[in-house]
NULUM-629653 format. One record per residue (C-alpha): x, y, z. Coordinates in steps of 0.05 Angstrom, whole numbers, plus 5000, padded with zeros to 4 digits. Example, Ala and Ser with C-alpha at 12.3 -4.5 7.8 and 13.67 -1.06 7.14 Angstrom:
<site c1="5246" c2="4910" c3="5156"/>
<site c1="5273" c2="4979" c3="5143"/>
END
This chain:
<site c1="6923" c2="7707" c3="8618"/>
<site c1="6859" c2="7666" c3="8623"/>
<site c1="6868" c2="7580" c3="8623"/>
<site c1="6870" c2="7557" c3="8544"/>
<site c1="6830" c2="7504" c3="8570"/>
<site c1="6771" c2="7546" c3="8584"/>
<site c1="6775" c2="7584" c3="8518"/>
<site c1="6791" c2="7515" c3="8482"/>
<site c1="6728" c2="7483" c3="8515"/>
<site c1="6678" c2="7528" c3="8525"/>
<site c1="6693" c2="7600" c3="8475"/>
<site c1="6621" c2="7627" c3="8478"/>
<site c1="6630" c2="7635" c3="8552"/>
<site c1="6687" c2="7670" c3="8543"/>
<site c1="6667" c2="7713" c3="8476"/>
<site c1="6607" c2="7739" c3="8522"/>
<site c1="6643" c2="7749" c3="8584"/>
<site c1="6695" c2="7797" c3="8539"/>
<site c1="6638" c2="7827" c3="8512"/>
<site c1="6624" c2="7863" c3="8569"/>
<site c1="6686" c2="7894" c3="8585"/>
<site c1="6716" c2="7951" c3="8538"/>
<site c1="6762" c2="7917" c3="8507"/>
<site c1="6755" c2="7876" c3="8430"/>
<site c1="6784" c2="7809" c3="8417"/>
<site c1="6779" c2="7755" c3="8359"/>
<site c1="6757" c2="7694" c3="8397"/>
<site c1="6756" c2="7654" c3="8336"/>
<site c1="6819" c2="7686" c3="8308"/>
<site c1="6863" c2="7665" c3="8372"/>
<site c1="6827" c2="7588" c3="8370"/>
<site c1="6849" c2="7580" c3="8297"/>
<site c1="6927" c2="7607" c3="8317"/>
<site c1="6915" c2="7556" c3="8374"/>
<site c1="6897" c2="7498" c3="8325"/>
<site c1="6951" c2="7517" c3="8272"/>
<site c1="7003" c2="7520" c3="8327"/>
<site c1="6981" c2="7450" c3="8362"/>
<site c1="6995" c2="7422" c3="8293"/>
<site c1="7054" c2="7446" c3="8273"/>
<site c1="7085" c2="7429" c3="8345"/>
<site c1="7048" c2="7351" c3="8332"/>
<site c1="7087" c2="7362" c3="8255"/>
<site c1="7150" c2="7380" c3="8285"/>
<site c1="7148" c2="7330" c3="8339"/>
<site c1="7136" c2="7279" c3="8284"/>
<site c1="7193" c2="7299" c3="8243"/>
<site c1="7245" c2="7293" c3="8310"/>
<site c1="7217" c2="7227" c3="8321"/>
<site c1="7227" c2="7200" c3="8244"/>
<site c1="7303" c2="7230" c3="8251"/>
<site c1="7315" c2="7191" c3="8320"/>
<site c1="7286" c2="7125" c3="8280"/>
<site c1="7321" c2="7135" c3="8217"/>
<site c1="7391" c2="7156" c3="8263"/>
<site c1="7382" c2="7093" c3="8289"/>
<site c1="7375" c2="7045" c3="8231"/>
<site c1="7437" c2="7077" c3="8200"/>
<site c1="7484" c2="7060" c3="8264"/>
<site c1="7463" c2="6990" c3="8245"/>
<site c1="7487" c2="6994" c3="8175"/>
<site c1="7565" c2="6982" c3="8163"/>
<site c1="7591" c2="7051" c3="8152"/>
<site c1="7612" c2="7061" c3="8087"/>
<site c1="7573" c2="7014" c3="8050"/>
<site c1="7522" c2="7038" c3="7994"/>
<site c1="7461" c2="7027" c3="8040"/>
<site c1="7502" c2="7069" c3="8095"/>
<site c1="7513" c2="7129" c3="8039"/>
<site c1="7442" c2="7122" c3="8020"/>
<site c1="7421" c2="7133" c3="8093"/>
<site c1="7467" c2="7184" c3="8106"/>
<site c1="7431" c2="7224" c3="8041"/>
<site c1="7363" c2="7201" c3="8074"/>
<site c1="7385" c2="7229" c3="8142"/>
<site c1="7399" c2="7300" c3="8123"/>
<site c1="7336" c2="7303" c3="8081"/>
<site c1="7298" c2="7289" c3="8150"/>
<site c1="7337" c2="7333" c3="8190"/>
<site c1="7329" c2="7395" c3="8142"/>
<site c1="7257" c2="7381" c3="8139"/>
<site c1="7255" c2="7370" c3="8226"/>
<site c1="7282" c2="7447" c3="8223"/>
<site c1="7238" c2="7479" c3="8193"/>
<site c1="7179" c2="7438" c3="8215"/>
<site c1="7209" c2="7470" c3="8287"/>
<site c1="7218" c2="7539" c3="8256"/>
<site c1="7147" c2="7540" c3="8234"/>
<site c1="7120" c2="7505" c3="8306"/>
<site c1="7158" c2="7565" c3="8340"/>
<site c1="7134" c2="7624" c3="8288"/>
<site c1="7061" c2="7583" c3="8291"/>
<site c1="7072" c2="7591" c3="8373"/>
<site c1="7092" c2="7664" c3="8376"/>
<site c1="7038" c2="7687" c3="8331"/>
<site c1="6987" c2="7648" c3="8378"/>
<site c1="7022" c2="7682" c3="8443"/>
<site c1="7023" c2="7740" c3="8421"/>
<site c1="6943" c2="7743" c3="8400"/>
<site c1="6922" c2="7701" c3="8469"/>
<site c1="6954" c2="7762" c3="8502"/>
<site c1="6905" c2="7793" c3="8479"/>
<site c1="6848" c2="7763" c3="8513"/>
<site c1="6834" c2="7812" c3="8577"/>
<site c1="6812" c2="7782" c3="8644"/>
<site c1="6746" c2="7755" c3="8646"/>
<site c1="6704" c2="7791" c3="8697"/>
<site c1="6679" c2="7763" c3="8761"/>
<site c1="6597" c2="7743" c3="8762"/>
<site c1="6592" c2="7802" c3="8814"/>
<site c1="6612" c2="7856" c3="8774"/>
<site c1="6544" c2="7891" c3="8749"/>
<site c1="6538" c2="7894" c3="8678"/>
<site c1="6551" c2="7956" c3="8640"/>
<site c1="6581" c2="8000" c3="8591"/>
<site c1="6623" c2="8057" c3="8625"/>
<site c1="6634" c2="8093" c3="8690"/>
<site c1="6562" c2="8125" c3="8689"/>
<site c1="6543" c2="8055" c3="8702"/>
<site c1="6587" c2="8045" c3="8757"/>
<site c1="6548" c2="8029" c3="8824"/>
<site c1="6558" c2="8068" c3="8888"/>
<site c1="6567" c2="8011" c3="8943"/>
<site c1="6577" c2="8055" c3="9000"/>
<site c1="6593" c2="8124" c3="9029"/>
<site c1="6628" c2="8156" c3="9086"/>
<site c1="6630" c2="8227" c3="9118"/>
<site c1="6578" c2="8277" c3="9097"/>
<site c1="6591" c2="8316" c3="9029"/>
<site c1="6541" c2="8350" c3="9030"/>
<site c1="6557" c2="8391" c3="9094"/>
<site c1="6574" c2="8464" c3="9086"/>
<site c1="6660" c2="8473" c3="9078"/>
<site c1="6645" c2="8553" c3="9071"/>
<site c1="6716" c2="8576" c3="9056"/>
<site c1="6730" c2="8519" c3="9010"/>
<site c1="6771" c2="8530" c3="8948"/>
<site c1="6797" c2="8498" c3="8889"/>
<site c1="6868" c2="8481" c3="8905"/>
<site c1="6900" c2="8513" c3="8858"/>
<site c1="6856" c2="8579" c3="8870"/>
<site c1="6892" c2="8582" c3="8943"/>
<site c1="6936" c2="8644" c3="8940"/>
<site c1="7002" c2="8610" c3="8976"/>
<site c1="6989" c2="8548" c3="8931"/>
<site c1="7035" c2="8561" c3="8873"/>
<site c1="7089" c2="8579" c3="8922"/>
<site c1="7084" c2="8511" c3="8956"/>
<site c1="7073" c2="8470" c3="8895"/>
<site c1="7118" c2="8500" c3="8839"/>
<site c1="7095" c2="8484" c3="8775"/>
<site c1="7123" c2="8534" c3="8729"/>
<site c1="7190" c2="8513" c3="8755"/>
<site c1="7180" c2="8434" c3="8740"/>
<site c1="7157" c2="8455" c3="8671"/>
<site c1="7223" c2="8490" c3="8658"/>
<site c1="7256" c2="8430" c3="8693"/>
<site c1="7216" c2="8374" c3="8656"/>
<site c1="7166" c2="8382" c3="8632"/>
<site c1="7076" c2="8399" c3="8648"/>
<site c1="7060" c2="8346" c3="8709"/>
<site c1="7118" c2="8345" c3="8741"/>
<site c1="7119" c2="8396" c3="8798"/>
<site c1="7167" c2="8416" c3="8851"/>
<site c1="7135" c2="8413" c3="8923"/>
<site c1="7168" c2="8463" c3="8965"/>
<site c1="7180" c2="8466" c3="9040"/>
<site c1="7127" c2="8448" c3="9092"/>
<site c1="7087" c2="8420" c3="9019"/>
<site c1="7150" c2="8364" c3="9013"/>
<site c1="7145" c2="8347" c3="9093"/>
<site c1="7065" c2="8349" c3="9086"/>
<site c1="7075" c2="8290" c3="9018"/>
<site c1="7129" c2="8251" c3="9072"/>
<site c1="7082" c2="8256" c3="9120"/>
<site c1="7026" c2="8226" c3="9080"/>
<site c1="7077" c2="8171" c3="9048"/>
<site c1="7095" c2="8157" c3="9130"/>
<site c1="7022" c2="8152" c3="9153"/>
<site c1="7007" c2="8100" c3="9087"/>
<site c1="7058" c2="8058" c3="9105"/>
<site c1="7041" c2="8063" c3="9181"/>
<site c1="6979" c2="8033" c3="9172"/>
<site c1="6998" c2="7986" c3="9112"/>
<site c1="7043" c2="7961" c3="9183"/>
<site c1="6980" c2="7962" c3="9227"/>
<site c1="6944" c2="7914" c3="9181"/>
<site c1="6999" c2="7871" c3="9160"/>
<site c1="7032" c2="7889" c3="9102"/>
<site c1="7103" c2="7879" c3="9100"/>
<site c1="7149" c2="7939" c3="9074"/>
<site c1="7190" c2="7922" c3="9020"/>
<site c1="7230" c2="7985" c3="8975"/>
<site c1="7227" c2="7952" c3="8899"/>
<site c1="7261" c2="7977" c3="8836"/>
<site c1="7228" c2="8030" c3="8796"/>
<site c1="7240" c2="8007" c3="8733"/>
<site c1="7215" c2="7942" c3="8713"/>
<site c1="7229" c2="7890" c3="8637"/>
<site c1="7184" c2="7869" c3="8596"/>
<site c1="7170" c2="7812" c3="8622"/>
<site c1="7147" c2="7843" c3="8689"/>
<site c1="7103" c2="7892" c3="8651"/>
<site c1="7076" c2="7835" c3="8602"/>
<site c1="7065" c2="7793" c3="8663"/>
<site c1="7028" c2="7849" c3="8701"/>
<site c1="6979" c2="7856" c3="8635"/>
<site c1="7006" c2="7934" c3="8625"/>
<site c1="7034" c2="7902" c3="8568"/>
<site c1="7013" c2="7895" c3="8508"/>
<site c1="6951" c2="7942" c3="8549"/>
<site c1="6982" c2="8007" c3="8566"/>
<site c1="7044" c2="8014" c3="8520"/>
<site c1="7025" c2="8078" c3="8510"/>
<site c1="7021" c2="8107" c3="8576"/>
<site c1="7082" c2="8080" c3="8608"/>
<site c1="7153" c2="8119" c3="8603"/>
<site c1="7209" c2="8064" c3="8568"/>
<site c1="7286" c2="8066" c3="8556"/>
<site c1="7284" c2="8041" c3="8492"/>
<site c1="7360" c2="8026" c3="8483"/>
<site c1="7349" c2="7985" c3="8565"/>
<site c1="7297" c2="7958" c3="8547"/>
<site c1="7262" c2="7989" c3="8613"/>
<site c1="7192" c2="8016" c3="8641"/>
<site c1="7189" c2="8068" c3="8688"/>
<site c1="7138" c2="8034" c3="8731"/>
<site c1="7064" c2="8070" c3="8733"/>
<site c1="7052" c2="8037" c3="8799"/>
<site c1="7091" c2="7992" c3="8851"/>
<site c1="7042" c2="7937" c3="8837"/>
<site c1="7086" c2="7927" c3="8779"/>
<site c1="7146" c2="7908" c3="8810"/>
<site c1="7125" c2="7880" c3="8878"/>
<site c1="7074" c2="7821" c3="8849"/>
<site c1="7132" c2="7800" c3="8794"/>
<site c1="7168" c2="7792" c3="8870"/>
<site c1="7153" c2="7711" c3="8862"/>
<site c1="7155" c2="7699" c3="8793"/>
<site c1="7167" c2="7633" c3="8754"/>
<site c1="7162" c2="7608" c3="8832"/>
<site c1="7115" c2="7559" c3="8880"/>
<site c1="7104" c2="7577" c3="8943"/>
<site c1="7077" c2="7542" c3="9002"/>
<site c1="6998" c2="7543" c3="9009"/>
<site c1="7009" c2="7557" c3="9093"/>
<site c1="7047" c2="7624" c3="9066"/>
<site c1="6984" c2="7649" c3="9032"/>
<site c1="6955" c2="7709" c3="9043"/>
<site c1="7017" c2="7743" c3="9033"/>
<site c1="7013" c2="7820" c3="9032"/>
<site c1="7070" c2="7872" c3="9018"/>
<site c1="7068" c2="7944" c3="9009"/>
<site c1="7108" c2="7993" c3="8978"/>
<site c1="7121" c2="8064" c3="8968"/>
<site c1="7143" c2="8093" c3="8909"/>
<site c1="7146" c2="8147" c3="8853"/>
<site c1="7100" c2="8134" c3="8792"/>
<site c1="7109" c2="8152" c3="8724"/>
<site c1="7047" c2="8160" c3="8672"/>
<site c1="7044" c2="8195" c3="8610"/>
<site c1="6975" c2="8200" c3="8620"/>
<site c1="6961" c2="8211" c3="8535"/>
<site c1="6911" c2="8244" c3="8517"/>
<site c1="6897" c2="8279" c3="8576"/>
<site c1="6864" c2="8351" c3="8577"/>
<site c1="6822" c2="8400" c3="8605"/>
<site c1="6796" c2="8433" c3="8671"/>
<site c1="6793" c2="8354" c3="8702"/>
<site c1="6868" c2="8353" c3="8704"/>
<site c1="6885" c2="8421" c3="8728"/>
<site c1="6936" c2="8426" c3="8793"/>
<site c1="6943" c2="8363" c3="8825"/>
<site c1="6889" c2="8323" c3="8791"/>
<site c1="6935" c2="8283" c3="8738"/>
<site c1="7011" c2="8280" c3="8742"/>
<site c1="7063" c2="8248" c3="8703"/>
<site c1="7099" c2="8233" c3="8768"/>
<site c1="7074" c2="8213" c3="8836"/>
<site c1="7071" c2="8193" c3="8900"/>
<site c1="7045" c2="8126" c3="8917"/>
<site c1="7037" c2="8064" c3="8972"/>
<site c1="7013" c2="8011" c3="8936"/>
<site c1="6985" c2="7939" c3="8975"/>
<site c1="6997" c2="7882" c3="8943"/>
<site c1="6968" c2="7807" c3="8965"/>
<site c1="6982" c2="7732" c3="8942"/>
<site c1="6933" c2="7693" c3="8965"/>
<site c1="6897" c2="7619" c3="8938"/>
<site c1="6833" c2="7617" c3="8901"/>
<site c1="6790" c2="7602" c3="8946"/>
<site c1="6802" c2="7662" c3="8988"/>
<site c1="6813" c2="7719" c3="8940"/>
<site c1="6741" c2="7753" c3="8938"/>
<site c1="6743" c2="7750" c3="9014"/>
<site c1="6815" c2="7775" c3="9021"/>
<site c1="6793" c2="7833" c3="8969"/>
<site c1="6738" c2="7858" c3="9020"/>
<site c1="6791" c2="7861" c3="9077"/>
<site c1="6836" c2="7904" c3="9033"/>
<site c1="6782" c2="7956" c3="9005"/>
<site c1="6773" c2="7955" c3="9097"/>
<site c1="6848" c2="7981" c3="9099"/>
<site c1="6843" c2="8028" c3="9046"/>
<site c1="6772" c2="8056" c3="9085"/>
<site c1="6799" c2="8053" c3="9145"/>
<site c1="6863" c2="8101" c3="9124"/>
<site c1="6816" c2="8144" c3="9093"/>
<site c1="6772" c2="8157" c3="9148"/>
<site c1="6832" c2="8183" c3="9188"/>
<site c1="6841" c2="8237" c3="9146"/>
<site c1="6770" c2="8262" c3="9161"/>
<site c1="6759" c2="8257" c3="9076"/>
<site c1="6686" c2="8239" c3="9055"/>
<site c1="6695" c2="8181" c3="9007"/>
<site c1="6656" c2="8137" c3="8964"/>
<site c1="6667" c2="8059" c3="8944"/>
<site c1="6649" c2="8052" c3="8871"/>
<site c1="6641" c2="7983" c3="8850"/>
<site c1="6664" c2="7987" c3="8778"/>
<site c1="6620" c2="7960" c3="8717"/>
<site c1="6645" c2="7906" c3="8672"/>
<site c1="6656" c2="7967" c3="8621"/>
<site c1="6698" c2="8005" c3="8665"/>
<site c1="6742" c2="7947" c3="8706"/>
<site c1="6817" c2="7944" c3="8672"/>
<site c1="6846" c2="7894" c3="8622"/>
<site c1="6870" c2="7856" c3="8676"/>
<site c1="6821" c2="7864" c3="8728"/>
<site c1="6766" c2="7804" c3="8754"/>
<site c1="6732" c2="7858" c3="8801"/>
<site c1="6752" c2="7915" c3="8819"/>
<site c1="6728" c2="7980" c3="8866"/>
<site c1="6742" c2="8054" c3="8866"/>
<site c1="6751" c2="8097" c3="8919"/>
<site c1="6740" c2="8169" c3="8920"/>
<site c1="6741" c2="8226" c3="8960"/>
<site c1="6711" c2="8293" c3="8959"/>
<site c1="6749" c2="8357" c3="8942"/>
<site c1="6695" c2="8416" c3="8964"/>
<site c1="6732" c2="8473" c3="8926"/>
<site c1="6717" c2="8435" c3="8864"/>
<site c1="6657" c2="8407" c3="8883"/>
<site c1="6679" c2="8339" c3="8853"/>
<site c1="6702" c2="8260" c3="8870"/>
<site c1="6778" c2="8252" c3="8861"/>
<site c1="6793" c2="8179" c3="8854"/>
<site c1="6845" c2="8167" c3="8905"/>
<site c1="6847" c2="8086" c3="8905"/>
<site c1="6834" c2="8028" c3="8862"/>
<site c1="6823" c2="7959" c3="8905"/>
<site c1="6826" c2="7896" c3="8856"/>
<site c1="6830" c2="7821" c3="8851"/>
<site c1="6858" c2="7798" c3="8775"/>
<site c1="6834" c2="7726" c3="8807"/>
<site c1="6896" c2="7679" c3="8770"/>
<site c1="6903" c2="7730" c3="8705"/>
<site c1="6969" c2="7756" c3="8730"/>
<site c1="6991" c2="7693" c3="8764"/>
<site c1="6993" c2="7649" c3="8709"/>
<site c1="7030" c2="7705" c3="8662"/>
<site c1="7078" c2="7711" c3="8714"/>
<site c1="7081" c2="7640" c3="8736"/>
<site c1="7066" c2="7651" c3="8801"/>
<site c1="7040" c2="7585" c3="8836"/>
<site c1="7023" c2="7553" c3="8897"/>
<site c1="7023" c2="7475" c3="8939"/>
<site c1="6951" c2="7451" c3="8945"/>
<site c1="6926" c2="7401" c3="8993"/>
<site c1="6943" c2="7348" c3="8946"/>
<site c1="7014" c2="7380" c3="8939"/>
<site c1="7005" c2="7398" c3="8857"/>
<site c1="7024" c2="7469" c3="8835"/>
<site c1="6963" c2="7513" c3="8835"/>
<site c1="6960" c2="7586" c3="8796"/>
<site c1="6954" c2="7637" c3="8856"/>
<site c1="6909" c2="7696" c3="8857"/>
<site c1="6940" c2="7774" c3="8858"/>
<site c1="6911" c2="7835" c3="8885"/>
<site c1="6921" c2="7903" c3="8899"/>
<site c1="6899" c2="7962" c3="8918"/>
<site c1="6928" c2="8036" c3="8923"/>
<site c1="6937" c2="8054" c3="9002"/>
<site c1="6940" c2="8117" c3="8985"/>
<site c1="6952" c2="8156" c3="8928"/>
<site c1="6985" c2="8223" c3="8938"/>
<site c1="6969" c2="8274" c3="8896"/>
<site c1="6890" c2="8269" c3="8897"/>
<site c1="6886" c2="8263" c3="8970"/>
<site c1="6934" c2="8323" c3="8981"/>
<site c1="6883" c2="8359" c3="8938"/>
<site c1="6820" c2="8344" c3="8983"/>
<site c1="6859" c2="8356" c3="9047"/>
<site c1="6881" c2="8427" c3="9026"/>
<site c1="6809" c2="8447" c3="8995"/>
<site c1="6766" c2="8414" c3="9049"/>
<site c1="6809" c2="8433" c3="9104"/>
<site c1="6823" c2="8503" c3="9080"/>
<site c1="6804" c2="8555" c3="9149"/>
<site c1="6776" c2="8629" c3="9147"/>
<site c1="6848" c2="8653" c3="9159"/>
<site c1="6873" c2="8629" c3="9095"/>
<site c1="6917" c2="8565" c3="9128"/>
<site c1="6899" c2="8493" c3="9121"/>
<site c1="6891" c2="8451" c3="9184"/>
<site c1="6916" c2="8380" c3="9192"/>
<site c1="6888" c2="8320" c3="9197"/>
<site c1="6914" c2="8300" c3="9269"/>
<site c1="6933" c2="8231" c3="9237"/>
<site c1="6990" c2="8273" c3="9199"/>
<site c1="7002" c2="8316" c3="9257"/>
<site c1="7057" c2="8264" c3="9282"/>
<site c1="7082" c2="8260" c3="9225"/>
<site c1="7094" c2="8342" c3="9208"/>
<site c1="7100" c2="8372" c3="9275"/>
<site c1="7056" c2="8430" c3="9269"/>
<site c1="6969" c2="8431" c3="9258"/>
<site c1="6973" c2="8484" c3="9198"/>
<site c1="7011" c2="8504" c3="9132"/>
<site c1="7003" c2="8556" c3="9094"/>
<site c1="6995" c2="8630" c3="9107"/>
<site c1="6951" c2="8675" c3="9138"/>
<site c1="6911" c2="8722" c3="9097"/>
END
């Protein structure tokens, strides 16, 4: 959540910062929620005080005498009224939290204004997309594709977007999930292996809730989100805690599954591996103080690159347009690589910095010089995504004999410099 003391003090600033993101909120709705709550708290804080002063001038009465019974009488009138002066502080409060949820993450003064992803700047490219990949094809036109990557079968099983990879296609995913983490080690992330189910509270803190209710899986009866993402999990790691500012950065990674519903979803866009329900995923996750967050947001976008480029993917950084950075998001880039068969950009990675948004829903704090608690700054960044990059690797790296060659960075991992079969 943003600080109430920068809505409360300057709301223009933030009424035209949201107004360049996607998403609509009642600035002047959550202000008046914010006044009648500060009231009824300052009501209900009077009424506790006038019991305390009226408890004590009846223990100086003698007990039983008239002016002691008339007291008494006096008392419980004040006491009834202190309860539901604090009923209505805490509905008055819960009404208030509930709308200043609602206020998305203002975005950073470097984020270039504009409406949607068409708007979205290209900061940088690498490898050459343009060259010639002459037996490129869509993935899912290769003819030993289906046998690797069972669909039909993980329909019958569960459901569209949840396939069954088969043989040398589950070592090649391993392999990729090895080589993520491998370099997440390389540049200092520390493994951890989180939960993949997450509370409410994680998923408020996070800002997928109230957000993305829609596209996340829940256990109603639990009370439980299959996580969309490991960020999830891994930043509530230090909630409702202070840590040390000499600790800071801190970075984790973490692979795991990820569940979307993906709603609403359709079309040739989201054919084979292009948009799953479940997936593979290391995600990178920092902590760091505010100072250094924009900085340490370059240096992760560098790992993600630098991962990339091993696979011998052309890529593009997108930096993303106020209309097109998330509900939580400061500032945010996109990475994506190119798939030849398709002859399109496959978004592979999302780096961001959510600056203190997520820190100060989760509680997440740090020492500063002057040893007060201090909101922290999150980040993260996908290092890599599966599916997508599994995509590009089989269409761009598909040979004349009908087999897909390796990047060598995998070839560690899987043994052998080709899957598939020969035509």
């Amino acid at each position: 959540m943003i600080d109430i003391k920068l809505l409360r003090e300057q709301p223009d600033f933030v009424r035209a910062a949201i107004a360049n993101k996607k998403f609509k909120t009642d600035i002047d709705a959550v202000l008046e929620l914010d006044a009648a709550r500060r009231s009824k708290i300052t009501e209900a804080e009077q009424a506790r005080a006038a019991q305390k002063a009226a408890n004590k001038e009846m223990a100086a009465l003698a007990k039983g005498s008239p002016e002691f019974m008339e007291a008494v009488k006096g008392m419980k009138a004040t006491a009834n009224r202190a309860k539901e002066l604090e009923a209505e502080a805490k509905a008055a409060d819960e009404a208030f939290q509930e709308a200043f949820l609602s206020i998305p993450n203002l975005p950073d003064p470097s984020v270039p204004v504009g409406k949607g992803e068409d708007e979205n700047v290209v900061a940088s490219t690498w490898g050459d997309a343009e060259a010639e990949f002459p037996h490129a094809l869509p993935h899912f036109d290769i003819p030993w594709f289906e046998s690797r990557i069972d669909f039909s079968r993980g329909v019958k099983t569960a459901g569209a977007g949840f396939p069954f990879y088969v043989g040398e296609m589950a070592r090649l995913v391993r392999a990729l999930v090895n080589y993520f983490l491998e370099e997440a080690r390389l540049n200092g992330y520390e493994e951890v292996l989180p939960p993949i189910v997450v509370n409410a509270e994680s998923a408020t803190a996070t800002g997928q809730l109230p957000d993305k209710e829609g596209q996340m899986y829940v256990d109603e009866k639990e009370g439980l989100y299959l996580i969309p993402t490991a960020e999830v999990p891994v930043t509530n790691f230090y909630r409702d805690e202070i840590l040390d500012s000499d600790q800071l950065p801190i970075q984790r990674c973490a692979y795991t599954p990820c569940f979307r519903r993906e709603a609403g979803s359709w079309g040739a866009h989201v054919r084979g591996l292009n948009r799953l329900h479940q997936f593979d995923k290391v995600e990178l996750v920092k902590w760091t103080d505010a100072e250094s967050s924009m900085e340490e947001l370059e240096k992760l976008r560098e790992n993600v690159e630098s991962t990339l480029q091993k696979l011998e993917l052309p890529y593009r950084v997108l930096r993303m347009c106020t209309g097109d950075i998330g509900f939580p998001h400061a500032k945010q880039y996109d990475l994506e690589v190119f798939a030849a068969g398709q002859k399109r950009w496959l978004e592979v990675s999302s780096c961001s910095n959510f600056t203190d948004f997520q820190a100060r829903r989760a509680g997440i704090r740090y020492r500063g010089a002057d040893g007060k608690p201090v909101t922290a700054h999150t980040l993260n960044g996908s290092g890599l995504a599966v599916p997508r990059v599994l995509a590009a690797i089989l269409e761009n790296h598909l040979q004349p004999d009908g087999r897909v060659k390796i990047p060598a960075c995998l070839q560690y991992w899987m043994g052998q410099e080709y899957i598939g079969e020969v035509k």
